[in-house]
C-alpha positions as CSV (number, residue, x, y, z in Angstrom):
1,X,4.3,-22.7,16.7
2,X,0.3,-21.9,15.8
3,X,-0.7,-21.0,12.4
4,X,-2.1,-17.3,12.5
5,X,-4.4,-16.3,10.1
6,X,-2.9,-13.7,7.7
7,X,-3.9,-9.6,7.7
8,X,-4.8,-7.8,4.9
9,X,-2.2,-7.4,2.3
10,X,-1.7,-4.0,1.0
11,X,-0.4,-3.2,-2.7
12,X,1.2,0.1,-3.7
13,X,0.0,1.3,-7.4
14,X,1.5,4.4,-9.1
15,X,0.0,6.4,-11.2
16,X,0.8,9.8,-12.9
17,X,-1.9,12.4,-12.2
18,X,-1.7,16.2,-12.8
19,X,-1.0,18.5,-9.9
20,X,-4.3,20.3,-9.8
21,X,-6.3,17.0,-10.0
22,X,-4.4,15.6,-7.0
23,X,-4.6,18.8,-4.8
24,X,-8.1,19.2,-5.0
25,X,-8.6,15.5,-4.5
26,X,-6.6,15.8,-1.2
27,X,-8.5,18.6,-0.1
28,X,-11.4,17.2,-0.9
29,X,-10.6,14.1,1.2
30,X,-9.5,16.8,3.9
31,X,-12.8,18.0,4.3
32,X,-14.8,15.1,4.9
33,X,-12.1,13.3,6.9
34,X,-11.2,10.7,5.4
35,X,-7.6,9.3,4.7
36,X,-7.1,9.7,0.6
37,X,-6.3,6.0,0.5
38,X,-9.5,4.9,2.2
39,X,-11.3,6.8,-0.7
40,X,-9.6,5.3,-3.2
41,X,-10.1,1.7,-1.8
42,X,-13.8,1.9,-1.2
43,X,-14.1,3.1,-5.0
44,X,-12.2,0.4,-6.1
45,X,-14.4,-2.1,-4.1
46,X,-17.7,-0.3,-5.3
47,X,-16.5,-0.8,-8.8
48,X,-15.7,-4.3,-8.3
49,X,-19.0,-5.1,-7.1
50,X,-21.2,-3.1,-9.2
51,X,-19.2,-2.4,-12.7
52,X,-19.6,1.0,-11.9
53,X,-18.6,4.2,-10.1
């Protein structure tokens, strides 16, 4: 059987936020279409690169 290179591996993180936070944050991310998870990971990767957000 041929090798296949591996996907992306995905990790689940939990955190505790307060209600209001995360309902605005999902509206927010309802408005300009985007998936809230794709938001988070391209802030993560900007902070990684650049130190800052």
């Amino acid at each position: 059987m041929a090798a296949t290179a591996k996907g992306p591996q995905k990790v689940r993180i939990d955190y505790n936020i307060d209600k209001p936070t995360y309902d605005e944050f999902i509206r927010s991310c309802g408005r300009t279409g985007f998936a809230p998870n794709i938001v988070v990971e391209r802030l993560m990767k900007k902070y990684s690169q650049t130190g800052q957000i």
